[in-house]
C-alpha positions in Angstrom: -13.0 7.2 -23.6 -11.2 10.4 -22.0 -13.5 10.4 -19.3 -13.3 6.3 -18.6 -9.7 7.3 -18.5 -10.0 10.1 -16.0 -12.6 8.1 -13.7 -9.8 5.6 -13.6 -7.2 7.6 -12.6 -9.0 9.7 -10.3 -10.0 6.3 -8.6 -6.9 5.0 -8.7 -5.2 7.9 -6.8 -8.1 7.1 -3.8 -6.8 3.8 -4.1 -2.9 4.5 -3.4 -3.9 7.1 -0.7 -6.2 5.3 1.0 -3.6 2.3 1.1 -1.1 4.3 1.9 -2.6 6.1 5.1 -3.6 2.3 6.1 0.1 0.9 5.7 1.3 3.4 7.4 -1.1 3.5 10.4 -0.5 -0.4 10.5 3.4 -0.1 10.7 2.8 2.5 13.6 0.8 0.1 15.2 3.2 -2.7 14.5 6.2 -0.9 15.3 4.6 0.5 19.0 3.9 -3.7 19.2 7.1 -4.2 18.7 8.5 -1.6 21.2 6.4 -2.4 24.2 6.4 -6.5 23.4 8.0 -8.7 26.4 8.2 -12.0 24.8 11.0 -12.5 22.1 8.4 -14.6 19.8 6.4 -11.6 19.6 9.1 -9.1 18.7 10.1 -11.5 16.0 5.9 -11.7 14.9 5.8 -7.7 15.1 9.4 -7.6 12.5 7.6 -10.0 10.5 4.6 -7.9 9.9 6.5 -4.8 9.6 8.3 -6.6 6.8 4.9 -8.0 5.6 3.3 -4.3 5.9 6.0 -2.2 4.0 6.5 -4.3 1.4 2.6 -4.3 0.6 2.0 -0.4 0.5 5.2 -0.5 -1.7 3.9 -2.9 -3.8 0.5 -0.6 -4.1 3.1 2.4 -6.3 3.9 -0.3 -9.3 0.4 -1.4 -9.5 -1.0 2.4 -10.2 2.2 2.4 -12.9 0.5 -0.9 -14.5 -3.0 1.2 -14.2 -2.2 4.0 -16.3 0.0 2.0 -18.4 -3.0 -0.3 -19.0 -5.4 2.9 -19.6 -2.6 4.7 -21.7 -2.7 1.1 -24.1 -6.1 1.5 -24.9 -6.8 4.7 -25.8 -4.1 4.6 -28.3 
C-alpha cells in the first residue's frame, strides 16, 4: 500500500507541474494577446481567458490536497 501511495504522489506532483508550466505559458500567451490586440472585443476575449486560465492552474493546488487527503484516508 506504501508504494500505491508513493506512485500516487510522485504522479501527482507531475501532474501540478506539468499544469502549472502550461497555465502559465497560456497566460503569457494570453496576456501578449491582450497587449498587442487592436479590436476592443478581443481585449475583452484575451481578459476573459486570463480569468479563465488563472483560475484553472489554481484550481489544480486544492485538487493535489484532495489527492493526498484521499490516499492518507485509506491507508489508515
Amino acid at each position: 500500500m506504501a508504494e500505491l501511495k508513493h506512485l500516487i504522489d510522485v504522479w501527482t506532483g507531475y501532474a501540478q507541474g506539468l499544469a502549472g508550466s502550461i497555465g502559465a505559458l497560456a497566460f503569457v500567451c494570453a496576456f501578449i494577446w491582450k497587449m498587442v490586440a487592436i479590436d476592443t472585443r478581443s481585449v475583452t476575449e484575451a481578459k476573459r481567458w486570463i480569468g479563465r486560465i488563472v483560475f484553472g492552474t489554481i484550481g489544480v493546488e486544492p485538487a493535489g490536497v484532495l489527492v493526498r487527503v484521499l490516499t492518507d484516508s485509506v491507508s489508515r
